[in-house]
C-alpha positions in Angstrom: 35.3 12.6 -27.1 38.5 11.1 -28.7 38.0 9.8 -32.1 38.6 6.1 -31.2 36.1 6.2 -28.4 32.5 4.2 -29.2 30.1 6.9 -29.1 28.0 4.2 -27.4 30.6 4.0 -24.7 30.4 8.0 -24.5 26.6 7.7 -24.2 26.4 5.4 -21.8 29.2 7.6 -19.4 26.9 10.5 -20.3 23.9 9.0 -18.3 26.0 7.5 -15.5 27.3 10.9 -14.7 23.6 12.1 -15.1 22.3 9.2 -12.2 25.2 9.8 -10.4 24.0 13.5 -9.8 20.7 12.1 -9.3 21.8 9.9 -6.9 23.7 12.6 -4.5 20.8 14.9 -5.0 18.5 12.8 -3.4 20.7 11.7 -0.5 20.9 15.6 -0.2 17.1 16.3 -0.2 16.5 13.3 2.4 19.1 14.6 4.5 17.7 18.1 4.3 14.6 16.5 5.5 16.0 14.7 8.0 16.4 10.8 7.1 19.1 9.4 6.4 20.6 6.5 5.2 21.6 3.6 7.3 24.8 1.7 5.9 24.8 -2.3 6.8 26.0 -5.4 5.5 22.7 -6.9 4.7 22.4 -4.7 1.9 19.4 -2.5 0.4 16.1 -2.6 2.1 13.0 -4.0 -0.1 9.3 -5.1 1.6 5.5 -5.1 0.1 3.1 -7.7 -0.4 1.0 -9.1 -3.7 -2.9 -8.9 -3.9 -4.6 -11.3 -5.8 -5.7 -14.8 -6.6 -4.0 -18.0 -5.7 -3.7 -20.9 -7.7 -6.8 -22.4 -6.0 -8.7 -19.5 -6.9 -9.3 -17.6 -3.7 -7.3 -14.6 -2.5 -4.1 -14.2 -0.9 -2.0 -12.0 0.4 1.9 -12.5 -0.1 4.8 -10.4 1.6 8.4 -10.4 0.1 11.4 -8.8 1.6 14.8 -8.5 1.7 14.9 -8.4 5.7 13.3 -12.0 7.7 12.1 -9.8 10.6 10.2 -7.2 8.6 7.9 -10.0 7.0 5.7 -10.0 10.7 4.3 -6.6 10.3 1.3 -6.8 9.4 -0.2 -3.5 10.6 -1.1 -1.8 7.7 -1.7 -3.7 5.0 -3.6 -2.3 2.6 -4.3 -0.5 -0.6 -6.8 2.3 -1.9 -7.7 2.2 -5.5 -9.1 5.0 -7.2 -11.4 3.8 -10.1 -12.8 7.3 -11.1 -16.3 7.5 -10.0 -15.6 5.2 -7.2 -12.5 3.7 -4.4 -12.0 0.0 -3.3 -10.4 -0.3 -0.1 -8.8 -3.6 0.0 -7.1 -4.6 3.8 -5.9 -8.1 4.9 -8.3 -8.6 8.8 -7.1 -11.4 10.9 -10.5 -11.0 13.1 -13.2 -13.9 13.3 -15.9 -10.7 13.6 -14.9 -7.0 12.7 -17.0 -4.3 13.0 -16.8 -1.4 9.9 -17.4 2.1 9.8 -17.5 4.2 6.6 -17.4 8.0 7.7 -17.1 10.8 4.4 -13.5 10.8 5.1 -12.3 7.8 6.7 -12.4 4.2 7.4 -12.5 2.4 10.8 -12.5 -0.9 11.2 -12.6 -2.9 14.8 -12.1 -6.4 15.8 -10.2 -8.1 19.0 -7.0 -6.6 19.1 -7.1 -4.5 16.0 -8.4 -1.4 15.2 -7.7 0.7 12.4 -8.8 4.5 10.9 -8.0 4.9 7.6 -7.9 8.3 6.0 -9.5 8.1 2.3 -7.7 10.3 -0.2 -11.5 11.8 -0.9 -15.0 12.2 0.3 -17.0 9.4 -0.2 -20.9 9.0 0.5 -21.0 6.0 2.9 -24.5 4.6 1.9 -23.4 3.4 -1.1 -20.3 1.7 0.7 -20.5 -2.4 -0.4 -18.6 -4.2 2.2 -17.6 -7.7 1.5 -15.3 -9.5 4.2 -13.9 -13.4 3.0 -10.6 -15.0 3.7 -9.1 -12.8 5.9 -9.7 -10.1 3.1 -12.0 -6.8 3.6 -13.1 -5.4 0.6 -14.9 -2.1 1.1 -16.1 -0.5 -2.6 -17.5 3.1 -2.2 -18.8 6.3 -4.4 -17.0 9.6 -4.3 -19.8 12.1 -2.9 -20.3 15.1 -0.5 -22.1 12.2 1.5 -22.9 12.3 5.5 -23.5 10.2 8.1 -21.5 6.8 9.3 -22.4 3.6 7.8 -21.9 0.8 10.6 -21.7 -2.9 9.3 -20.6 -6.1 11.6 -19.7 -8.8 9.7 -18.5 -12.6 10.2 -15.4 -13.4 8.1 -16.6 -16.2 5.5 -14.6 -18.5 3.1 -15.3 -18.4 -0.4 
């Protein structure tokens, strides 16, 4: 470092060179792995979607995206939380009537053209499974536990 240079300036160069090796270490590991990166011109590639209330109060789901044609998917969409003691499976359902299955280890649910098994990240004990399906939103609250059995549930979507 010269003795005019901002040792700010030197810092900063410090951990650019530092993300820089990041940066080619991961393109090596996902290489290694077998992906790759695909160049284009319409830049890096960014989808999910937002949980939660809207402004009138009910629930929503919301994608965002960088790419127009990505924003149809819709197979998928869901999210497990682990709160301890317990998961909430929460899964956006376009289906007037769906039909729910809580096994010790996974998830189905079945309606028209959609069927889904979901893998929990744990055993669960299904009787204790609390299954609540409103505005295209499934929300299916279950115990950790060495439980057995299937818990079968049919519901009609409601709103509010």
């Amino acid at each position: 470092m010269g003795d005019d240079e901002d040792p700010v300036d030197s810092w900063f160069k410090e951990i650019m060179k530092i993300f820089m090796q990041l940066e080619r270490d991961m393109r090596k590991m996902l290489e290694d792995e077998g992906i790759r990166e695909i160049e284009n011109e319409e830049g890096p590639f960014v989808y999910g979607y937002y949980y939660g209330l809207g402004p009138d109060g009910k629930p929503e789901i919301r994608y965002f995206g960088s790419r127009e044609e990505i924003k149809e998917v819709d197979e998928g969409n869901y999210d497990i939380m682990d709160y301890g003691d317990r998961i909430v499976l929460v899964a956006e359902v376009k289906e007037e009537e769906v039909l729910v299955e809580v096994q010790a280890e996974k998830i189905r649910v079945e309606g028209g053209n959609e069927r889904r098994e979901i893998r929990l990240p744990c055993r669960v004990d299904p009787e204790t499974a609390s299954i609540n399906y409103k505005n295209n939103v499934l929300t299916i609250e279950v115990r950790k536990g060495e439980g057995r059995g299937t818990k079968k549930v049919k519901l009609r979507r409601s709103y509010v």
